[in-house]
SEFIZA-3560 file (N, C-alpha, C; in Angstrom, 3 decimals):
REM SEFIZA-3560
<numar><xx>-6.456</xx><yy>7.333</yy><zz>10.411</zz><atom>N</atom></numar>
<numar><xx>-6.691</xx><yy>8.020</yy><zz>9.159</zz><atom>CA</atom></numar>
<numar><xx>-5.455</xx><yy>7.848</yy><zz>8.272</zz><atom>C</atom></numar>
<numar><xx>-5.520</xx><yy>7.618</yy><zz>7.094</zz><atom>N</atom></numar>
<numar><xx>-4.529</xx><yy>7.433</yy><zz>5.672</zz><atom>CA</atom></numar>
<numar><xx>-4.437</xx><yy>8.600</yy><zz>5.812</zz><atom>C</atom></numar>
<numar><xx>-2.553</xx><yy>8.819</yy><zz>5.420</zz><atom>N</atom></numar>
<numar><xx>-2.081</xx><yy>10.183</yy><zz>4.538</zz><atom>CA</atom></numar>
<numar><xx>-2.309</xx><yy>10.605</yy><zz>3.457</zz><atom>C</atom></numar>
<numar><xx>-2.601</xx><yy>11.343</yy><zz>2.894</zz><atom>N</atom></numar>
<numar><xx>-3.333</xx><yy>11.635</yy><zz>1.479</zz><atom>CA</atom></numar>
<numar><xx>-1.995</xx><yy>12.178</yy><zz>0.956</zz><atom>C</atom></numar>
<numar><xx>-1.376</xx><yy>12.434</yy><zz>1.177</zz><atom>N</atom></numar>
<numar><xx>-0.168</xx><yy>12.993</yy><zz>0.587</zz><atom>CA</atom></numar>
<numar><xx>1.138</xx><yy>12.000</yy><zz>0.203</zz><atom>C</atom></numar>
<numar><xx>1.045</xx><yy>11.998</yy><zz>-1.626</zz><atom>N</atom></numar>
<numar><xx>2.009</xx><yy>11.131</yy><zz>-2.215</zz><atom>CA</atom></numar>
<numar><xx>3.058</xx><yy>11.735</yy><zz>-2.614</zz><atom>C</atom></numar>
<numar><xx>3.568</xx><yy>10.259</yy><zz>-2.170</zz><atom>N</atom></numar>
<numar><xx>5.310</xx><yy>10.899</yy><zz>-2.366</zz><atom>CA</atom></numar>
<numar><xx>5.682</xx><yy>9.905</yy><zz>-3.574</zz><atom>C</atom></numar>
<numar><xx>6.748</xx><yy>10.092</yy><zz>-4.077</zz><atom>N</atom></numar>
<numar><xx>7.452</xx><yy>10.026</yy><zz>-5.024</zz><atom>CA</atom></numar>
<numar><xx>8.535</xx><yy>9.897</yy><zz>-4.673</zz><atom>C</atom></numar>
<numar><xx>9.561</xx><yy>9.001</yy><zz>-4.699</zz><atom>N</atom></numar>
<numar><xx>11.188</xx><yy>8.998</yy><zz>-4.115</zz><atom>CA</atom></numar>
<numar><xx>12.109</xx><yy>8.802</yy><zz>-5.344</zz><atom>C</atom></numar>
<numar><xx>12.616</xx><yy>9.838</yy><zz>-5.835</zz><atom>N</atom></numar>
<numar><xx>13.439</xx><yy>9.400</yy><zz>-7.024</zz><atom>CA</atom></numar>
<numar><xx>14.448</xx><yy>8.596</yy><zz>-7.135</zz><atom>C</atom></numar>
<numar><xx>14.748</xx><yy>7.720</yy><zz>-7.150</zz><atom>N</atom></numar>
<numar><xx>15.851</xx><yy>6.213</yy><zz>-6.746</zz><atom>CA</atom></numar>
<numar><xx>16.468</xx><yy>5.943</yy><zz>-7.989</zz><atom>C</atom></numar>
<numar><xx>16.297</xx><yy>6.263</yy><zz>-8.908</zz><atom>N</atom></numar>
<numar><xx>17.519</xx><yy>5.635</yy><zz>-9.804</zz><atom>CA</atom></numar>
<numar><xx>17.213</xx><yy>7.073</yy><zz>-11.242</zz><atom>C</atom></numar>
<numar><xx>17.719</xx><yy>8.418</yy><zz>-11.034</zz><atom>N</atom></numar>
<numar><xx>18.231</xx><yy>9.135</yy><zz>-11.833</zz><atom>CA</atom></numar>
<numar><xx>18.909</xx><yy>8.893</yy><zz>-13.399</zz><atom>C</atom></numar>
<numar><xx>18.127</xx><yy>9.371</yy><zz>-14.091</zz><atom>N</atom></numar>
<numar><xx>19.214</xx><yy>8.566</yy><zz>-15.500</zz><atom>CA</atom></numar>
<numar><xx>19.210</xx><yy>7.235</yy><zz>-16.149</zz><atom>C</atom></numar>
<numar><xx>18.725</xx><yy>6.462</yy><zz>-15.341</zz><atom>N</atom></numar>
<numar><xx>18.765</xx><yy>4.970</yy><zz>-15.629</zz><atom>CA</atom></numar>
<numar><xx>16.780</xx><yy>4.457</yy><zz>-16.345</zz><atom>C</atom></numar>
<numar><xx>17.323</xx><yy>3.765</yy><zz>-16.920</zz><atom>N</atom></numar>
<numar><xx>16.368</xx><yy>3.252</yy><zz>-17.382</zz><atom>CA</atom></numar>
<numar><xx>15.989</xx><yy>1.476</yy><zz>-17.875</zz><atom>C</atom></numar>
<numar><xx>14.940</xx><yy>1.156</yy><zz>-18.092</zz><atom>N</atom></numar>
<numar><xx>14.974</xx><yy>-0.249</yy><zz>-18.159</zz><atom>CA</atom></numar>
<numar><xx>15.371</xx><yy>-1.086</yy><zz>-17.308</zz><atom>C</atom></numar>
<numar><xx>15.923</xx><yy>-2.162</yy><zz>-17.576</zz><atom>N</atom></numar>
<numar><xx>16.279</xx><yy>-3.261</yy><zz>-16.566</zz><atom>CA</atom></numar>
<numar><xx>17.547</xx><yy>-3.078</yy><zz>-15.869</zz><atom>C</atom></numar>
<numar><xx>18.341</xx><yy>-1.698</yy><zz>-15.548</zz><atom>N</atom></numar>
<numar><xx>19.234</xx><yy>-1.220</yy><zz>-15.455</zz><atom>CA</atom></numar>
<numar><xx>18.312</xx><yy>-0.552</yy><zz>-14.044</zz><atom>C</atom></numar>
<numar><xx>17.473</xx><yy>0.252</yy><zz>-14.143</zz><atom>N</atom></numar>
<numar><xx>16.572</xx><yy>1.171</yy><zz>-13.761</zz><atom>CA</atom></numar>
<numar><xx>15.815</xx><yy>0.449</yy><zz>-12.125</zz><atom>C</atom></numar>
<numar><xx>15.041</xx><yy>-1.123</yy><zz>-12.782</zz><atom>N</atom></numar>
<numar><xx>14.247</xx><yy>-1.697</yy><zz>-12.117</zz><atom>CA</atom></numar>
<numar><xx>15.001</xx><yy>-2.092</yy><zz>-11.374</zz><atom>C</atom></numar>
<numar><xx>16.573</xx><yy>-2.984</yy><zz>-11.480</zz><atom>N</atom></numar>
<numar><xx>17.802</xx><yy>-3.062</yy><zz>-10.759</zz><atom>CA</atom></numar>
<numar><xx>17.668</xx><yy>-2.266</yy><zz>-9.476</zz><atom>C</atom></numar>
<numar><xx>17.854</xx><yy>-0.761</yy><zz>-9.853</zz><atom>N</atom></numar>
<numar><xx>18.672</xx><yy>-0.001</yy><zz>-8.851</zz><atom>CA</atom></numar>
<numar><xx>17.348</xx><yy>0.062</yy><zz>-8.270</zz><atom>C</atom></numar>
<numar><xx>16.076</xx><yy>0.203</yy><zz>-8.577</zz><atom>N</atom></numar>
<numar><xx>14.962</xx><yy>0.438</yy><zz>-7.641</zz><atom>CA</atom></numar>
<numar><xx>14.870</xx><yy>-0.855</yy><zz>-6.556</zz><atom>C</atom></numar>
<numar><xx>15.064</xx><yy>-1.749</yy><zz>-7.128</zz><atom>N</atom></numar>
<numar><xx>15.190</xx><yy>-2.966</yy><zz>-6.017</zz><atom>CA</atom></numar>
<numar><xx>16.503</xx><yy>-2.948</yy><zz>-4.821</zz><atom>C</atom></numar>
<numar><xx>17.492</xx><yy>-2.632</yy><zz>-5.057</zz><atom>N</atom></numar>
<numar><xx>18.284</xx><yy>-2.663</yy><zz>-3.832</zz><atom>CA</atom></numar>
<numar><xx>17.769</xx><yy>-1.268</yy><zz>-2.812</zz><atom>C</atom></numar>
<numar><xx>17.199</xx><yy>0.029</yy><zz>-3.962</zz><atom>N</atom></numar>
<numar><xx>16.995</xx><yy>1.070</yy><zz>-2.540</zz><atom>CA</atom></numar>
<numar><xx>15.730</xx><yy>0.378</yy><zz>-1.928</zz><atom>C</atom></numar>
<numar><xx>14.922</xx><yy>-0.535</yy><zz>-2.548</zz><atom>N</atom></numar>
<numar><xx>13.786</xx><yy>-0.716</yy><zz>-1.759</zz><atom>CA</atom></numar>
<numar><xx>14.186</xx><yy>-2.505</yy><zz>-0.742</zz><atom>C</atom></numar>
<numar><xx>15.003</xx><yy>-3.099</yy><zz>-1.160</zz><atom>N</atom></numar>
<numar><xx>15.730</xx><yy>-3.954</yy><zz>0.189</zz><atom>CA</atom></numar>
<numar><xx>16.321</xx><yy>-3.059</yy><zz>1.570</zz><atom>C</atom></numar>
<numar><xx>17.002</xx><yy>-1.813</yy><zz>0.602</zz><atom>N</atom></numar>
<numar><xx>18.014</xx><yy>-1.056</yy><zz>1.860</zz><atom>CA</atom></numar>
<numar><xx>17.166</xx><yy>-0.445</yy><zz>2.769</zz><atom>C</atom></numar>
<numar><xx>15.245</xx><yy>0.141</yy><zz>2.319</zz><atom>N</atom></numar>
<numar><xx>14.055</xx><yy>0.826</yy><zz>2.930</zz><atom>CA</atom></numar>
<numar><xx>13.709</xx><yy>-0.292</yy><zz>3.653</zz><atom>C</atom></numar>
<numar><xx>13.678</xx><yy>-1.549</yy><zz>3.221</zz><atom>N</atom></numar>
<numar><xx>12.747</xx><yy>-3.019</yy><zz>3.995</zz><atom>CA</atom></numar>
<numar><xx>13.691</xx><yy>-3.561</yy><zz>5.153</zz><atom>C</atom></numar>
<numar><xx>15.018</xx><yy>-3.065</yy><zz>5.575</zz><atom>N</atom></numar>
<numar><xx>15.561</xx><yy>-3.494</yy><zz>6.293</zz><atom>CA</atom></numar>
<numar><xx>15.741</xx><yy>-2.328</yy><zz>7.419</zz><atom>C</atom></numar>
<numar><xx>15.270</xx><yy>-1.242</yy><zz>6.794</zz><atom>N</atom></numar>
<numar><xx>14.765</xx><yy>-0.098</yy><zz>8.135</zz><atom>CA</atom></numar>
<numar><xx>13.186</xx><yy>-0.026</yy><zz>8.257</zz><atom>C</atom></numar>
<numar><xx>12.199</xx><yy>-0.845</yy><zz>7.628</zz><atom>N</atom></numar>
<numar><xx>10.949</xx><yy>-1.485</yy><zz>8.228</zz><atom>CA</atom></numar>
<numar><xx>9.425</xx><yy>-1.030</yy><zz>7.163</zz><atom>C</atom></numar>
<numar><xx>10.495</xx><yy>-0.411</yy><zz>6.219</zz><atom>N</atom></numar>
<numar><xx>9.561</xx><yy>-0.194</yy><zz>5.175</zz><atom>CA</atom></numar>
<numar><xx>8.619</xx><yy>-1.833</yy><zz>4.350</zz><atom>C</atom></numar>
<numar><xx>7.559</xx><yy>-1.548</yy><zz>3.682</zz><atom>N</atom></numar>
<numar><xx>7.304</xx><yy>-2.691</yy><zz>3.169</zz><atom>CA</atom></numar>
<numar><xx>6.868</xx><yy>-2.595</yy><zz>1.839</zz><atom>C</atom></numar>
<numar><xx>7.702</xx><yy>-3.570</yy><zz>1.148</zz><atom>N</atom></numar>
<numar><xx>6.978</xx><yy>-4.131</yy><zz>-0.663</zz><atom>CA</atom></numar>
<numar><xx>5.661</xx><yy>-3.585</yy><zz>-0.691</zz><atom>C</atom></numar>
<numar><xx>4.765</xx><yy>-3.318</yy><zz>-1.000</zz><atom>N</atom></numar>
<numar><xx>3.435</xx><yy>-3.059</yy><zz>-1.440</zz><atom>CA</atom></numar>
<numar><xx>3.173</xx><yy>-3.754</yy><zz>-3.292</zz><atom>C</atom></numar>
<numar><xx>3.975</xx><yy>-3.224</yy><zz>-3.851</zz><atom>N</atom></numar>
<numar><xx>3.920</xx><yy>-3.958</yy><zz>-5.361</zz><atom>CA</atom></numar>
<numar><xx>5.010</xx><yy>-3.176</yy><zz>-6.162</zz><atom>C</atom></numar>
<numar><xx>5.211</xx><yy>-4.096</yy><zz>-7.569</zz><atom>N</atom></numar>
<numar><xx>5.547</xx><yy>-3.548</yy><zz>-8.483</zz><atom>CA</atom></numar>
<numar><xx>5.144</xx><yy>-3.600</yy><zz>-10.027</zz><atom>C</atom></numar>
<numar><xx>5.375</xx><yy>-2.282</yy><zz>-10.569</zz><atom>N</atom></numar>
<numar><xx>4.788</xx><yy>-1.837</yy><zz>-12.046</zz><atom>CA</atom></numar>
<numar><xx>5.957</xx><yy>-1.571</yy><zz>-12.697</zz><atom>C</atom></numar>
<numar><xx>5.929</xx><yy>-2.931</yy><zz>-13.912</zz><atom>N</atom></numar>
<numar><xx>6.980</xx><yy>-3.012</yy><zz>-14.805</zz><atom>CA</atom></numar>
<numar><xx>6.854</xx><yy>-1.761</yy><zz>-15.809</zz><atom>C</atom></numar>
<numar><xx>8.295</xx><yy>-1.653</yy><zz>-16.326</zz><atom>N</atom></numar>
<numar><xx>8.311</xx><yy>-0.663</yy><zz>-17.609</zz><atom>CA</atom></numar>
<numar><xx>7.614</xx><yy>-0.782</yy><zz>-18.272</zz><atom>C</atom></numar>
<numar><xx>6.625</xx><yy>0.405</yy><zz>-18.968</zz><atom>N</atom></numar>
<numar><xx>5.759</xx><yy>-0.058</yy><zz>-20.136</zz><atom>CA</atom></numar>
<numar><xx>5.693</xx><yy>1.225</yy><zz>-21.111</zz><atom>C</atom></numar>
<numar><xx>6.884</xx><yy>1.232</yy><zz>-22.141</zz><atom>N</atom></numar>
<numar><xx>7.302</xx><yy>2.071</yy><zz>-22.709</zz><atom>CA</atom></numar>
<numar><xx>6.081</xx><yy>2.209</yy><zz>-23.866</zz><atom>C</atom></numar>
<numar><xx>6.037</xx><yy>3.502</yy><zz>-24.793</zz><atom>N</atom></numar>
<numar><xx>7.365</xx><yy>4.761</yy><zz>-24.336</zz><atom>CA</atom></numar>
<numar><xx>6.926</xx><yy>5.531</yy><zz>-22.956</zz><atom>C</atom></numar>
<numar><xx>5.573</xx><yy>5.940</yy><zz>-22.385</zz><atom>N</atom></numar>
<numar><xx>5.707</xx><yy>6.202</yy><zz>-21.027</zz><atom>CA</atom></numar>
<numar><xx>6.189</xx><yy>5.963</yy><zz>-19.902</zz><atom>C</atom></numar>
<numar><xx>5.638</xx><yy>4.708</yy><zz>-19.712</zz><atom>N</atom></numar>
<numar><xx>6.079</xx><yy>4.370</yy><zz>-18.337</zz><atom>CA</atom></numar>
<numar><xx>7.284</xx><yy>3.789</yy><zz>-17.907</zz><atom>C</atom></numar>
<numar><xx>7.821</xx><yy>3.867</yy><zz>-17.067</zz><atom>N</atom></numar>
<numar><xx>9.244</xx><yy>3.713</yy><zz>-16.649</zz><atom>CA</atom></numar>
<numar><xx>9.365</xx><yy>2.946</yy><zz>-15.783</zz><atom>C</atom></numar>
<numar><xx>8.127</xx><yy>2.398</yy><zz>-15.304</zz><atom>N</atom></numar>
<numar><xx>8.410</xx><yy>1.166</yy><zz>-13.539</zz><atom>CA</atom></numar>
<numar><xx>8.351</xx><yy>1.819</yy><zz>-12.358</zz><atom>C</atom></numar>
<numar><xx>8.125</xx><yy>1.036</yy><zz>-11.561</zz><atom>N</atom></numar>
<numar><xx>8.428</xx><yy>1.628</yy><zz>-10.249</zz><atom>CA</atom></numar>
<numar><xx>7.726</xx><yy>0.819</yy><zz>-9.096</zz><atom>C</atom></numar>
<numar><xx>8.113</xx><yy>0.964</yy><zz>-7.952</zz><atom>N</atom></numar>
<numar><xx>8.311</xx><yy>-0.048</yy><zz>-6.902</zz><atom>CA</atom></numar>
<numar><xx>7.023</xx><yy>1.174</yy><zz>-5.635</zz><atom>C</atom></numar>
<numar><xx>6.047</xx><yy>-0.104</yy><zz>-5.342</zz><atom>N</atom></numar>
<numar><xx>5.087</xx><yy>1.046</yy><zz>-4.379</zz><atom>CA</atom></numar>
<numar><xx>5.402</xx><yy>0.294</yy><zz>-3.130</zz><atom>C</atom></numar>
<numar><xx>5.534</xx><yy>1.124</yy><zz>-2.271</zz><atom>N</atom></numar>
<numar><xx>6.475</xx><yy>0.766</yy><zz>-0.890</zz><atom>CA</atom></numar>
<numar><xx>5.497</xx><yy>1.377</yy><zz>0.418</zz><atom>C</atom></numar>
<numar><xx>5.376</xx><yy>1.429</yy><zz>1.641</zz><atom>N</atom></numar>
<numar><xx>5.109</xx><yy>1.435</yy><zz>2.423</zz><atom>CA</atom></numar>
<numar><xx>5.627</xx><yy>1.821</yy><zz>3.819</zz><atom>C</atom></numar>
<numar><xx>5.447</xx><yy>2.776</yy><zz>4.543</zz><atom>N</atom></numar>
<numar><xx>6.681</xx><yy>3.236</yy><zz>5.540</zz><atom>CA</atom></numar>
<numar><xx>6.305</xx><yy>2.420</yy><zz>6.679</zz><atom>C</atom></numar>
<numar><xx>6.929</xx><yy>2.478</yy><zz>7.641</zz><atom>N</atom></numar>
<numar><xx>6.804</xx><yy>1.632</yy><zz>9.202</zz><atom>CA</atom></numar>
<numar><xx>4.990</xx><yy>1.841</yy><zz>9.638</zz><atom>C</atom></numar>
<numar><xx>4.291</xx><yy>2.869</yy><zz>9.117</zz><atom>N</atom></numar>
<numar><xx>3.523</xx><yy>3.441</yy><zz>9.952</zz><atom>CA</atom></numar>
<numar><xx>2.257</xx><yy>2.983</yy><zz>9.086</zz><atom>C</atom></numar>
<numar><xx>2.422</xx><yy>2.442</yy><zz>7.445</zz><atom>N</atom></numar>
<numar><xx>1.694</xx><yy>2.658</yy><zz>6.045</zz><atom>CA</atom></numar>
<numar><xx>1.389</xx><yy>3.447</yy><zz>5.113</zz><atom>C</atom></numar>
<numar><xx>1.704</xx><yy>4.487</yy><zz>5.683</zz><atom>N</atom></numar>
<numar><xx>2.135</xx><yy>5.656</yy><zz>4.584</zz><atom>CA</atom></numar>
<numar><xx>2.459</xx><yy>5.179</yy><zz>3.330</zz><atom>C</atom></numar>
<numar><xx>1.793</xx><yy>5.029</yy><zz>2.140</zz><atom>N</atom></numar>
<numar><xx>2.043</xx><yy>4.520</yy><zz>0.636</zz><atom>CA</atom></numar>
<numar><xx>3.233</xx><yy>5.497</yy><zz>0.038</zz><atom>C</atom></numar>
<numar><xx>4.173</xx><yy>4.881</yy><zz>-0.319</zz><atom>N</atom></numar>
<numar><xx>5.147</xx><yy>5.991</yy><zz>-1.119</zz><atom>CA</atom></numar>
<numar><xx>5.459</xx><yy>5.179</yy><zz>-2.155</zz><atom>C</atom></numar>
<numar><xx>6.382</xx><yy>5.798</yy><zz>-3.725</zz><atom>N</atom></numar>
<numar><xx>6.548</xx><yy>5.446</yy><zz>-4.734</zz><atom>CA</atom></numar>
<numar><xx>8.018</xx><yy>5.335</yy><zz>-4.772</zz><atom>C</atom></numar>
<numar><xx>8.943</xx><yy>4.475</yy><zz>-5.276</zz><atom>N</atom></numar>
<numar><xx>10.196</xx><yy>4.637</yy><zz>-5.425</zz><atom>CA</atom></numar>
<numar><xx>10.039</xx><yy>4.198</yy><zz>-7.241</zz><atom>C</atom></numar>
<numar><xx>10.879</xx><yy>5.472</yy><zz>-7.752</zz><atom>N</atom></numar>
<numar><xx>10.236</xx><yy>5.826</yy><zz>-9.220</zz><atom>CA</atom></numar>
<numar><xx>11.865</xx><yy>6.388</yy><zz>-9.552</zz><atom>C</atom></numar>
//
């Protein structure tokens, strides 16, 4: 059975743009080398959206690094 419960991982505070997508990519190398996995990514698409990296835990648990 899938977890229904989404998470949200706040990874880069303050930052924004290609500054932003930056820092979301090294916390999600530093998650993929303790066995997390890429799932996709959603570029900035201002003025809302801000990007963010959908990731995957050891087990598949879908989480957001935002």
């Amino acid at each position: 059975m899938k977890n229904r419960v989404h998470l949200d991982v706040r990874a880069a505070p303050g930052l924004a743009g290609d500054e932003r997508m930056a820092a979301l990519e090294v916390e999600a190398d530093r998650l993929v080398s303790h066995g997390a996995k890429r799932l996709g990514r959603h570029e900035p698409a201002p003025p809302l959206g801000a990007g963010h990296l959908i990731m995957a835990d050891p087990e598949g648990n879908e989480f957001c690094l935002d």
